[in-house]
BAKOLZA-38962 format. One record per residue (C-alpha): residue number from 1; residue in one letter; x, y, z. Coordinates in nm, 2 decimals, padded with zeros to 4 digits, always signed. Layout:
BEGIN
<site NUM, 'A', <X, Y, Z>>
...
***
This chain:
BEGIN
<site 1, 'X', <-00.82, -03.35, -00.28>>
<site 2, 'X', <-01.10, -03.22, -00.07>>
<site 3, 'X', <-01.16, -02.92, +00.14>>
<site 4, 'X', <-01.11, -02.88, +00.49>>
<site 5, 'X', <-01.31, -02.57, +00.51>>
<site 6, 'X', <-01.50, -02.61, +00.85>>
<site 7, 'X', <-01.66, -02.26, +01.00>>
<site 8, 'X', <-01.64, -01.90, +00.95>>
<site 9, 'X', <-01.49, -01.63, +01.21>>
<site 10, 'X', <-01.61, -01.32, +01.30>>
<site 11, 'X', <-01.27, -01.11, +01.21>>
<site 12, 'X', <-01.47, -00.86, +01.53>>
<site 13, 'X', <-01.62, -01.02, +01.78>>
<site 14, 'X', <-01.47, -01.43, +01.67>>
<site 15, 'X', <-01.84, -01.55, +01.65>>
<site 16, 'X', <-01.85, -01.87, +01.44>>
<site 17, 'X', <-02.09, -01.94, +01.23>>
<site 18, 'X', <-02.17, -02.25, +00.98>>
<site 19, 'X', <-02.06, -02.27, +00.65>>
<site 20, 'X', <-02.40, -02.46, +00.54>>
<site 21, 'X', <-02.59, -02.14, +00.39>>
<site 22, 'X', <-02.48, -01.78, +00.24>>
<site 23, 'X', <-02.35, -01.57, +00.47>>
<site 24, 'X', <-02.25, -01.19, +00.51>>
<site 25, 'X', <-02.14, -01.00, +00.76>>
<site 26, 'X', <-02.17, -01.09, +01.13>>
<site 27, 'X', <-02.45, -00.96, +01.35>>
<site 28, 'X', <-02.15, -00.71, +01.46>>
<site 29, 'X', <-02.05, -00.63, +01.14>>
<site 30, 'X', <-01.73, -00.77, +01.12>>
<site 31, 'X', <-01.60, -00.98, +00.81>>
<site 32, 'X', <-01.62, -01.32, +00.81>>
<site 33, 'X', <-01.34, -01.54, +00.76>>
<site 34, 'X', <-01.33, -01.88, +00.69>>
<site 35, 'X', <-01.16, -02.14, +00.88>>
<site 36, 'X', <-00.97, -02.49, +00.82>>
<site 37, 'X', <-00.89, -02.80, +01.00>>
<site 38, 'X', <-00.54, -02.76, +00.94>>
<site 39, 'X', <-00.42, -03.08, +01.12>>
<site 40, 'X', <-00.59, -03.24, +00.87>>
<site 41, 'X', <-00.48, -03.06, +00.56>>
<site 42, 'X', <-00.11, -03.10, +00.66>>
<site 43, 'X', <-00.15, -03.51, +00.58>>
<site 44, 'X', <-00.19, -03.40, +00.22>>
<site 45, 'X', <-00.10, -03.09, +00.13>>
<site 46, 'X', <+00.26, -03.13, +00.13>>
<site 47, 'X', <+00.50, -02.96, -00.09>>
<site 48, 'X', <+00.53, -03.29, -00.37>>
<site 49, 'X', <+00.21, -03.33, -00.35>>
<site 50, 'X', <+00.07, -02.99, -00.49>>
<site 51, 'X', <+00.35, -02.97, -00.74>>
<site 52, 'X', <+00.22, -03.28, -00.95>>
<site 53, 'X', <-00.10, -03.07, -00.91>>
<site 54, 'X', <-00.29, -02.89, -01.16>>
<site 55, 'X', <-00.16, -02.54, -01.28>>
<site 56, 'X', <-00.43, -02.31, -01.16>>
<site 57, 'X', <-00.51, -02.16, -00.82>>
<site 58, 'X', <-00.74, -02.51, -00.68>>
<site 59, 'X', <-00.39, -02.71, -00.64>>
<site 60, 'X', <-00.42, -02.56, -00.29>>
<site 61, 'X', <-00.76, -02.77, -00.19>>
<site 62, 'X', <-00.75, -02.82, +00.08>>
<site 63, 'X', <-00.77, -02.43, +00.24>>
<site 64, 'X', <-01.00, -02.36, -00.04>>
<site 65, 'X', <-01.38, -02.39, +00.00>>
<site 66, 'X', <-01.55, -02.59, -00.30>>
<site 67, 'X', <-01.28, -02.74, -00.43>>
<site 68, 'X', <-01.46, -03.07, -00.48>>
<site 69, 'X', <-01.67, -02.92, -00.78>>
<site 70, 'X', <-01.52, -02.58, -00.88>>
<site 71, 'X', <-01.65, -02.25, -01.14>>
<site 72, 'X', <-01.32, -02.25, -01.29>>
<site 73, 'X', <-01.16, -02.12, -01.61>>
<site 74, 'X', <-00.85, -02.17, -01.52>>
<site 75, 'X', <-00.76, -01.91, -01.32>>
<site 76, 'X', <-00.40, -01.88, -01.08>>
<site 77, 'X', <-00.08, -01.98, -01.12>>
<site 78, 'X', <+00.02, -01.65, -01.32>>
<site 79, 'X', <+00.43, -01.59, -01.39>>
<site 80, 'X', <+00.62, -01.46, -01.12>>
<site 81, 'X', <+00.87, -01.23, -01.37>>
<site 82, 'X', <+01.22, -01.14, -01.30>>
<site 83, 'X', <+01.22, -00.73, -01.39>>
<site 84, 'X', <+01.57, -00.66, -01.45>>
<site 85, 'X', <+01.57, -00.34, -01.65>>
<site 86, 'X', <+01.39, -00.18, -01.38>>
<site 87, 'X', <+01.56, -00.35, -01.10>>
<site 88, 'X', <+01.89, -00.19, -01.22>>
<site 89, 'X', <+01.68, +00.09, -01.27>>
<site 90, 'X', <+01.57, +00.14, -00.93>>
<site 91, 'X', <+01.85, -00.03, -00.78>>
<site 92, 'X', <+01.71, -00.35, -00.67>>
<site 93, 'X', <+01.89, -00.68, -00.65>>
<site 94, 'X', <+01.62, -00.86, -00.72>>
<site 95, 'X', <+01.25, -00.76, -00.84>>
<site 96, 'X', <+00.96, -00.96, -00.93>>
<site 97, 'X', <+00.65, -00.88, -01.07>>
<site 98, 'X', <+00.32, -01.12, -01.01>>
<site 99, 'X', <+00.18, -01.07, -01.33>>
<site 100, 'X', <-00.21, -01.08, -01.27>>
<site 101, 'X', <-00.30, -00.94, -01.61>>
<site 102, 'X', <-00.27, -01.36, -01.69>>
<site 103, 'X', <-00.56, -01.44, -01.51>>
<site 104, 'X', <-00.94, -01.55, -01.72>>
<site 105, 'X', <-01.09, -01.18, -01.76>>
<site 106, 'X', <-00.72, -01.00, -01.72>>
<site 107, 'X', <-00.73, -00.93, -01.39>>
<site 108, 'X', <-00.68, -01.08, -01.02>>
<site 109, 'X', <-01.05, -01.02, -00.90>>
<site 110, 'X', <-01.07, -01.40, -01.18>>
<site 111, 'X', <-00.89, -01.55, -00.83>>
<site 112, 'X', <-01.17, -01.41, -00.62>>
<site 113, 'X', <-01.50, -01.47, -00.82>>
<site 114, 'X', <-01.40, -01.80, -00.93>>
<site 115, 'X', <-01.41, -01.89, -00.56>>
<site 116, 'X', <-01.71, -01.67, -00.44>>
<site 117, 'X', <-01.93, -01.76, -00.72>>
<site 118, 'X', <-01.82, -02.16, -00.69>>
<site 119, 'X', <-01.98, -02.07, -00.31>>
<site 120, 'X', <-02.31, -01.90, -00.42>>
<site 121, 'X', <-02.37, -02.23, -00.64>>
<site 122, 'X', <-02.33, -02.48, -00.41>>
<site 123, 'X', <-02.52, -02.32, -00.14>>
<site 124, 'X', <-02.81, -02.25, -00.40>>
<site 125, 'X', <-02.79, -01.91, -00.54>>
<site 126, 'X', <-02.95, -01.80, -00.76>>
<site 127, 'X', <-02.91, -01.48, -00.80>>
<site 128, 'X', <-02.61, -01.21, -00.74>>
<site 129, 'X', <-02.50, -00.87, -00.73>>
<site 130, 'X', <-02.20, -00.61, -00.67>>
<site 131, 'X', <-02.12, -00.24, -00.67>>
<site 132, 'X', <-01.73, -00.26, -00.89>>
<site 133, 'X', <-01.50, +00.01, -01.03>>
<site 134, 'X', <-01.45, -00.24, -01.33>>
<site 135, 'X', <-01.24, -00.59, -01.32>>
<site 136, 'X', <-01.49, -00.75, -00.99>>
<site 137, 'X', <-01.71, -00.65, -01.23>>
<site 138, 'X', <-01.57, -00.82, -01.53>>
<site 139, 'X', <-01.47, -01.14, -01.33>>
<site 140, 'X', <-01.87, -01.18, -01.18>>
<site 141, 'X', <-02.01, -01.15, -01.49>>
<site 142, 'X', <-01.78, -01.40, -01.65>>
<site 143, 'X', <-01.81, -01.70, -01.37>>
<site 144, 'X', <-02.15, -01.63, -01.34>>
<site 145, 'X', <-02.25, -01.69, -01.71>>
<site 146, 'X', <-02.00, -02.01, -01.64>>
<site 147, 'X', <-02.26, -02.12, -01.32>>
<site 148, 'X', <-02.56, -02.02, -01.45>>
<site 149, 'X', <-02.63, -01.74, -01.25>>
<site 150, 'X', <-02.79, -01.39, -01.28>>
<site 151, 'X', <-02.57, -01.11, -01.21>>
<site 152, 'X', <-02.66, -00.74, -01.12>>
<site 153, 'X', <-02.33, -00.46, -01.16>>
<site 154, 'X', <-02.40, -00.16, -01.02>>
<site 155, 'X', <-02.06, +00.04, -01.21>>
<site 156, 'X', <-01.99, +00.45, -01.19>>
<site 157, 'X', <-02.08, +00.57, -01.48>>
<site 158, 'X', <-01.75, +00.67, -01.61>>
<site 159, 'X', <-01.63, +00.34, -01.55>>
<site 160, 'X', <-01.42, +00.29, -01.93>>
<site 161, 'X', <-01.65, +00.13, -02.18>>
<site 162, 'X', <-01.43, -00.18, -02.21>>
<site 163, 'X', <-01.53, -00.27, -01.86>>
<site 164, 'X', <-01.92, -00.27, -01.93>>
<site 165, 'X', <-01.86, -00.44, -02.27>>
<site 166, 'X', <-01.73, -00.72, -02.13>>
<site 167, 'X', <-02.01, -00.72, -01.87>>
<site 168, 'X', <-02.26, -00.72, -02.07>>
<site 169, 'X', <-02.16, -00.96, -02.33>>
<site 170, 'X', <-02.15, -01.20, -02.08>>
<site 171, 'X', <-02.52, -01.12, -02.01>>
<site 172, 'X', <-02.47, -00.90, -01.67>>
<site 173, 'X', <-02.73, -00.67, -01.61>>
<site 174, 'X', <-02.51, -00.31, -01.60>>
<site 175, 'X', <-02.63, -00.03, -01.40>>
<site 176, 'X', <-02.44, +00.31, -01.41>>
<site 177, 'X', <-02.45, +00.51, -01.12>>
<site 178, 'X', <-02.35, +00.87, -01.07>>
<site 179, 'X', <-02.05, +00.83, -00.81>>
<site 180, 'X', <-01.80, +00.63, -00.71>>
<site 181, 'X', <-01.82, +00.29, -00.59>>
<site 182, 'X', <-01.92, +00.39, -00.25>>
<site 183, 'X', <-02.23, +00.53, -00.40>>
<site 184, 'X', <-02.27, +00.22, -00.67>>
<site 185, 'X', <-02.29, +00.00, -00.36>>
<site 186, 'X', <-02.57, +00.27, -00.14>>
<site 187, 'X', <-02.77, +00.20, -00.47>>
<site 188, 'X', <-02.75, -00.16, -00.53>>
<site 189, 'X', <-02.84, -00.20, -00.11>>
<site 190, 'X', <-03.17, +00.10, -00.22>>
<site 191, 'X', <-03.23, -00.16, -00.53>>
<site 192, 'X', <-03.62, -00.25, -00.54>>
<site 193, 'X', <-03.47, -00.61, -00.59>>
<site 194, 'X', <-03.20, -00.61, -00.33>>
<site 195, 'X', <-03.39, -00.88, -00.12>>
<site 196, 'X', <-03.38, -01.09, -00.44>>
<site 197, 'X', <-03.03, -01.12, -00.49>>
<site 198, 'X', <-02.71, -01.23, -00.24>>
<site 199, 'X', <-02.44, -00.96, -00.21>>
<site 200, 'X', <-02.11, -01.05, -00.30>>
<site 201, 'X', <-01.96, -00.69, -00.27>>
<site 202, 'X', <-01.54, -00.68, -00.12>>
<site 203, 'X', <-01.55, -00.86, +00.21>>
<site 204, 'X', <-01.94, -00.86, +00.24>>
<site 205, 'X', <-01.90, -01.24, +00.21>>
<site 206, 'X', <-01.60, -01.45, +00.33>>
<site 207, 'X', <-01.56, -01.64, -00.02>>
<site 208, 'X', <-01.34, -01.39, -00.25>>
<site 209, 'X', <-01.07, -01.34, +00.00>>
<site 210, 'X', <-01.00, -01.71, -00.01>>
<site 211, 'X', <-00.96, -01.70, -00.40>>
<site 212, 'X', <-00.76, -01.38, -00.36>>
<site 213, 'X', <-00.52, -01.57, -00.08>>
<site 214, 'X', <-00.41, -01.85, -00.32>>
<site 215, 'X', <-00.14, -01.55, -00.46>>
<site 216, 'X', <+00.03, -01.55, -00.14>>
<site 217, 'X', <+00.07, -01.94, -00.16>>
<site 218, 'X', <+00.18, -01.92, -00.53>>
<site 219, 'X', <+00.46, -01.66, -00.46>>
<site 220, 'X', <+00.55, -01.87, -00.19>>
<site 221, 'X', <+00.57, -02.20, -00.39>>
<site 222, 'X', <+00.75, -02.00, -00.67>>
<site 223, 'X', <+01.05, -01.88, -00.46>>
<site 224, 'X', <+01.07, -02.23, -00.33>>
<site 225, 'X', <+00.89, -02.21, -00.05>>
<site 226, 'X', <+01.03, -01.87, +00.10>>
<site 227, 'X', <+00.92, -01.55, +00.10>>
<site 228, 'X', <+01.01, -01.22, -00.04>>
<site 229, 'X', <+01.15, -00.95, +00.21>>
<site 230, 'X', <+00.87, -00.69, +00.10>>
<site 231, 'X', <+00.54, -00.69, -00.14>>
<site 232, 'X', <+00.38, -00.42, -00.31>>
<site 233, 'X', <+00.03, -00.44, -00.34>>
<site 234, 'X', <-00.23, -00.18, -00.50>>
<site 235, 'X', <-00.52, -00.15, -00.23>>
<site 236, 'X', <-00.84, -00.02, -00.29>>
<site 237, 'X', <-01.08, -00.27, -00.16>>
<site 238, 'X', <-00.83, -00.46, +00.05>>
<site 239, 'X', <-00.89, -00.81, -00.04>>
<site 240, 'X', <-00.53, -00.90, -00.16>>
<site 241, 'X', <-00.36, -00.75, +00.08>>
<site 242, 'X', <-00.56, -00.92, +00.37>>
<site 243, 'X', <-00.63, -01.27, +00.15>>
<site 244, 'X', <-00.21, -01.29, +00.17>>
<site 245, 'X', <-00.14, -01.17, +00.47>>
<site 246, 'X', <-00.40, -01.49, +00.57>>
<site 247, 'X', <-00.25, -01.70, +00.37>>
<site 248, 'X', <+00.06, -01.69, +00.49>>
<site 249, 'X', <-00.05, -01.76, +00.82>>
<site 250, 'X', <-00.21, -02.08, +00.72>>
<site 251, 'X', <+00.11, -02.17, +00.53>>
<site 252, 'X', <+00.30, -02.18, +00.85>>
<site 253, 'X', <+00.05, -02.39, +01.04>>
<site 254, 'X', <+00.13, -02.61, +00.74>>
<site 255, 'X', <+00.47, -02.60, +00.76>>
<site 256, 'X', <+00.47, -02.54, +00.41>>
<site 257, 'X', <+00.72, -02.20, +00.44>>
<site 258, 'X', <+01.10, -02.30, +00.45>>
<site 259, 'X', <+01.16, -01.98, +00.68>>
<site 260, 'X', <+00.90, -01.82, +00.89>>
<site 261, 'X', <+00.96, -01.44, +00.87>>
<site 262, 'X', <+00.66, -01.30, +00.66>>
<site 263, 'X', <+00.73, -01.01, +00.42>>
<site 264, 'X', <+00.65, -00.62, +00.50>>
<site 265, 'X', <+00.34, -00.57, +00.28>>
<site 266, 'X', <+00.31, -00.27, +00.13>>
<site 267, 'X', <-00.03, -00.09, +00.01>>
<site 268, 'X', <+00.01, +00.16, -00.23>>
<site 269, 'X', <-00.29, +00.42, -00.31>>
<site 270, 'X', <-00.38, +00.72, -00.54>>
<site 271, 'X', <-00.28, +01.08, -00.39>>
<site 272, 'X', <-00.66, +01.13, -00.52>>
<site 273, 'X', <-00.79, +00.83, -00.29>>
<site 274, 'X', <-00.59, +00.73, +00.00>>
<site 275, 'X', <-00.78, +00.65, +00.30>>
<site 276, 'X', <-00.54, +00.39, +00.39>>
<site 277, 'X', <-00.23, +00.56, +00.39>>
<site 278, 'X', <-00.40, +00.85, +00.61>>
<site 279, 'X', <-00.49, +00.59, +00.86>>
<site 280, 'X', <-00.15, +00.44, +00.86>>
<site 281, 'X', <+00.05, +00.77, +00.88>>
<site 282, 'X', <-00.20, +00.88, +01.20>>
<site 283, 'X', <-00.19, +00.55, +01.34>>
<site 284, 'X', <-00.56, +00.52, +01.33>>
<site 285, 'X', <-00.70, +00.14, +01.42>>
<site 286, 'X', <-00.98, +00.25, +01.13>>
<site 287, 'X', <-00.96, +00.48, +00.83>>
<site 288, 'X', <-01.20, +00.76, +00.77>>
<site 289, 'X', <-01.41, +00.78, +00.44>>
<site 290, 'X', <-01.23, +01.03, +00.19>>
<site 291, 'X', <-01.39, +01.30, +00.01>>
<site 292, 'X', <-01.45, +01.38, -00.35>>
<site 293, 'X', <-01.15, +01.03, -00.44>>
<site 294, 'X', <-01.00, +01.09, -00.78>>
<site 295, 'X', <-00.82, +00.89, -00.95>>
<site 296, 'X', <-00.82, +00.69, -01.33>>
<site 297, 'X', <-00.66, +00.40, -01.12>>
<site 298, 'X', <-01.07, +00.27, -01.12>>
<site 299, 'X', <-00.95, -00.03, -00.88>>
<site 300, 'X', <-00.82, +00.25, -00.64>>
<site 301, 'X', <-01.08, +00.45, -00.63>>
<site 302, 'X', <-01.24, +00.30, -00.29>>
<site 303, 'X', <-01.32, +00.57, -00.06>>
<site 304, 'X', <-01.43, +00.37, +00.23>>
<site 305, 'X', <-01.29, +00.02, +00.22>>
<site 306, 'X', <-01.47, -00.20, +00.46>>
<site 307, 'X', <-01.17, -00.42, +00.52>>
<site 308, 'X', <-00.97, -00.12, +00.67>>
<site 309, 'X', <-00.90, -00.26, +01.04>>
<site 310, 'X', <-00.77, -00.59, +00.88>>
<site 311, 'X', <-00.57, -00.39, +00.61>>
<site 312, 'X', <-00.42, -00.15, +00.90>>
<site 313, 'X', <-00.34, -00.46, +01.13>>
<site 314, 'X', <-00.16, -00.66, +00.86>>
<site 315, 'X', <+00.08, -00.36, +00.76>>
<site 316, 'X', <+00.11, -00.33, +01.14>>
<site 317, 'X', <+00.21, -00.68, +01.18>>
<site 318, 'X', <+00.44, -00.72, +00.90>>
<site 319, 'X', <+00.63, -00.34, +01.04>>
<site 320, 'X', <+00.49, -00.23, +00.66>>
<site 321, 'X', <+00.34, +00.09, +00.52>>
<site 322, 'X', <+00.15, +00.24, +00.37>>
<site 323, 'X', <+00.21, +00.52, +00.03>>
<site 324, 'X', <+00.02, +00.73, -00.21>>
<site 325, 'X', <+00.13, +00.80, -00.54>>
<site 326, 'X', <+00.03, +01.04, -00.79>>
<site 327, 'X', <-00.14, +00.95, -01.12>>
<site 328, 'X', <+00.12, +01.11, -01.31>>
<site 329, 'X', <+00.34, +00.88, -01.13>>
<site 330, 'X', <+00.15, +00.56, -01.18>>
<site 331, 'X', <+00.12, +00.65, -01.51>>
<site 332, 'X', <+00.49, +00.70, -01.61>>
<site 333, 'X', <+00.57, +00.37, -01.45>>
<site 334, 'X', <+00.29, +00.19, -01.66>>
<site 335, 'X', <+00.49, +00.33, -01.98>>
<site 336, 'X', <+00.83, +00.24, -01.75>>
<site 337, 'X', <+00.71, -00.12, -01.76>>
<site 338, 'X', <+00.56, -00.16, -02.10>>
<site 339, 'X', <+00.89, -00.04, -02.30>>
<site 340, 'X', <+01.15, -00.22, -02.05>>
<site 341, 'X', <+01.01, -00.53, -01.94>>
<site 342, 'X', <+00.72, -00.61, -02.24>>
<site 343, 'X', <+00.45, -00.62, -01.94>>
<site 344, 'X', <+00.15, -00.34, -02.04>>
<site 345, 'X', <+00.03, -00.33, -01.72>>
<site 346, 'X', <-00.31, -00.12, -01.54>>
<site 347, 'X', <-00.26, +00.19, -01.38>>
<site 348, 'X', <-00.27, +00.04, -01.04>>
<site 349, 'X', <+00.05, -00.20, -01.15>>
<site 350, 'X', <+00.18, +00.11, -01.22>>
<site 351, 'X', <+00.11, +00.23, -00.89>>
<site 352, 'X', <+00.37, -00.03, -00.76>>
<site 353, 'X', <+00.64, +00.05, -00.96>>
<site 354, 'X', <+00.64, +00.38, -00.87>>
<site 355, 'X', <+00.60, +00.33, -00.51>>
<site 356, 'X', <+00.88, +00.07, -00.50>>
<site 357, 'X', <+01.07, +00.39, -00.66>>
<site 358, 'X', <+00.98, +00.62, -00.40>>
<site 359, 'X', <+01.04, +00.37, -00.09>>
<site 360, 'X', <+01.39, +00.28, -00.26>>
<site 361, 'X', <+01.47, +00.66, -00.22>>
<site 362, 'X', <+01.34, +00.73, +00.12>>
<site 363, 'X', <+01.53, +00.38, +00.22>>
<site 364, 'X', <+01.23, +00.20, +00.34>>
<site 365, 'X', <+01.33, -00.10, +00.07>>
<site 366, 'X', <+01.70, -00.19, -00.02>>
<site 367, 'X', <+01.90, -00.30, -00.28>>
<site 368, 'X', <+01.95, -00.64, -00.15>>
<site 369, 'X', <+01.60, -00.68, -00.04>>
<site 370, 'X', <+01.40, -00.92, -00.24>>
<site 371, 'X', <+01.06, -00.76, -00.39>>
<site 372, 'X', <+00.76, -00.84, -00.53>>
<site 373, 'X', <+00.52, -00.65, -00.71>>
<site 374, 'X', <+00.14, -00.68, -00.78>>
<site 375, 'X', <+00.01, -00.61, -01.11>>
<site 376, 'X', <-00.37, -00.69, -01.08>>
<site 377, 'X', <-00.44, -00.65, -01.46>>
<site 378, 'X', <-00.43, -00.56, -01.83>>
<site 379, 'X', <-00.41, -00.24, -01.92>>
<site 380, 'X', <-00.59, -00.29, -02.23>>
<site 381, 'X', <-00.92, -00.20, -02.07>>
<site 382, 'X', <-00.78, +00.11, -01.99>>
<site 383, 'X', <-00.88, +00.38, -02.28>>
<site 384, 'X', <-00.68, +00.63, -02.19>>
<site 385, 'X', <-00.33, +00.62, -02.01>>
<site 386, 'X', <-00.20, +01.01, -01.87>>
<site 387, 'X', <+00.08, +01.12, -02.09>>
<site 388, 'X', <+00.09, +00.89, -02.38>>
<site 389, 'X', <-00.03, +00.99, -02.73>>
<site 390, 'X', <-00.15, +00.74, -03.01>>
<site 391, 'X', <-00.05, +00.80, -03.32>>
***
């Protein structure tokens, strides 16, 4: 089937703006996002039709941009897995995990670039770049080799060293950059060649939030066309959180969703990098940049998210929240995961678990609500893991 895509949005200012060249931000600086004819989409995209469909994220076409000649290695459609040591274990009726680590370059920024860079192609790019704490990293280098594009990674330089392996084995041009990823990114902008490549940082272009969205349509269509009560998502940049929370929005233009009450979505942070959660807990409309962020959750590690208002707004809207956890924490529950439910999750999946412990305490979640958990990757790229010694 073919795309309906048909403008972007200002998320600001609601400016539209063609979808026939590259785009960034708005002249206001708001993110773009991209929009559907959704009265036409509904004559095909039924709920038969996408299940004889292909087993990767592009079975949702029509609300996908490119789908007609996608980058693709087969990315989406990862296990939804029933955790049941840990649910009786934290006292849960019912816990799922999205296991992301399933995805073309072990992580769910795969659902992202495959999207963004099937964009940059078709509308003649030729050349890209990105600040990344690791796996958007990872993920750009892979589905650009795949479109024949050159790819700049600006990457802290203690990112681990699988991270700039696999970068530069699929022929990325690394640059290490004292600082965190807020800094990576001031760099790449200061790049003698910034004008010659398009920037495809978190929410600088509309594209990678649409890849990320097609999770919140795949948990949907896995729980037969329902959704959970609650989902726990790791947020640094903010692009999963906001992709579902869109997503789920289009689904019930659709009238794909067999009920229309959306989950709480949950974004869980380091206590060494939690910008959101301080914006949530003030009530803030925007979150302030945070100082010296510290973490060895790299995908967490996002001082100054641009997607903060959209990230606030959704957690708002869904009567969510918003929790920090510490690395110690997040690091127990990797261990927690990998020796009771086979799943050797990164730090940031462990970030879930352990906030899905901590809400179950303070009563936030309960026992007969039905959860789902992000894990956004391997934790094989991961060299070192806070507690655990290697024989």
């Amino acid at each position: 089937m073919s795309s309906t895509l048909e403008w972007l949005e200002c998320s600001r200012c609601h400016v539209a703006y063609d979808v026939a060249a590259p785009r960034n931000l708005c002249r206001c600086g708001g993110i773009l996002l991209a929009r559907y004819r959704l009265d036409e989409a509904v004559r095909t995209m039924t709920r038969e039709a996408i299940a004889a469909r292909g087993a990767d994220l592009w079975r949702y076409a029509e609300v996908l941009p490119g789908s007609d000649d996608p980058v693709t290695l087969g990315e989406g459609m990862t296990p939804l897995l029933r955790l049941r040591f840990l649910g009786r274990e934290l006292g849960l009726d019912t816990l799922l995990l999205k296991d992301e680590a399933q995805n073309p370059t072990g992580s769910f920024k795969a659902r992202g670039m495959a999207v963004a860079v099937t964009m940059a192609r078709k509308l003649g790019v030729r050349r890209i770049a990105l600040p990344s704490a690791g796996n958007a990293g990872s993920a750009a280098a892979a589905y650009g080799a795949l479109a024949g594009l050159a790819v700049d990674l600006f990457l802290p330089d203690d990112t681990p060293e699988p991270f700039r392996l696999e970068a530069a084995a699929h022929g990325a041009r690394v640059h290490l950059v004292r600082g965190d990823i807020a800094a990576c990114g001031r760099a790449m902008r200061e790049h003698d060649d910034a004008s010659a490549w398009f920037d495809l940082s978190t929410l600088r272009e509309p594209y990678r939030c649409e890849g990320k969205k097609t999770l919140g349509y795949e948990i949907a269509e896995q729980l037969a066309w329902t959704l959970s009560d609650a989902i726990v998502v790791p947020t640094g940049g903010g692009t999963g959180l906001v992709g579902m929370w869109k997503a789920f929005e289009e689904m019930e233009h659709l009238g794909l969703l067999e009920a229309h009450r959306r989950p709480r979505m949950i974004a869980v942070q380091a206590e060494g990098c939690a910008p959101i959660v301080e914006a949530f807990e003030a009530a803030a409309p925007k979150a302030a940049p945070w100082e010296d962020p510290r973490t060895y959750a790299s995908g967490l590690r996002v001082p100054s998210p641009l997607g903060d208002a959209l990230i606030l707004q959704a957690l708002k809207e869904s009567n969510g929240t918003a929790i920090a956890v510490s690395d110690d924490e997040m690091a127990a529950s990797q261990l927690e995961l990998a020796r009771g439910e086979g799943v050797f999750a990164a730090p940031e999946g462990g970030a879930a678990v352990a906030a899905a412990r901590k809400l179950i305490v303070s009563g936030f979640l309960a026992a007969t609500d039905r959860v789902v958990m992000i894990n956004t990757g391997t934790g094989l790229k991961y060299p070192q893991v806070p507690g655990l010694k290697v024989p």
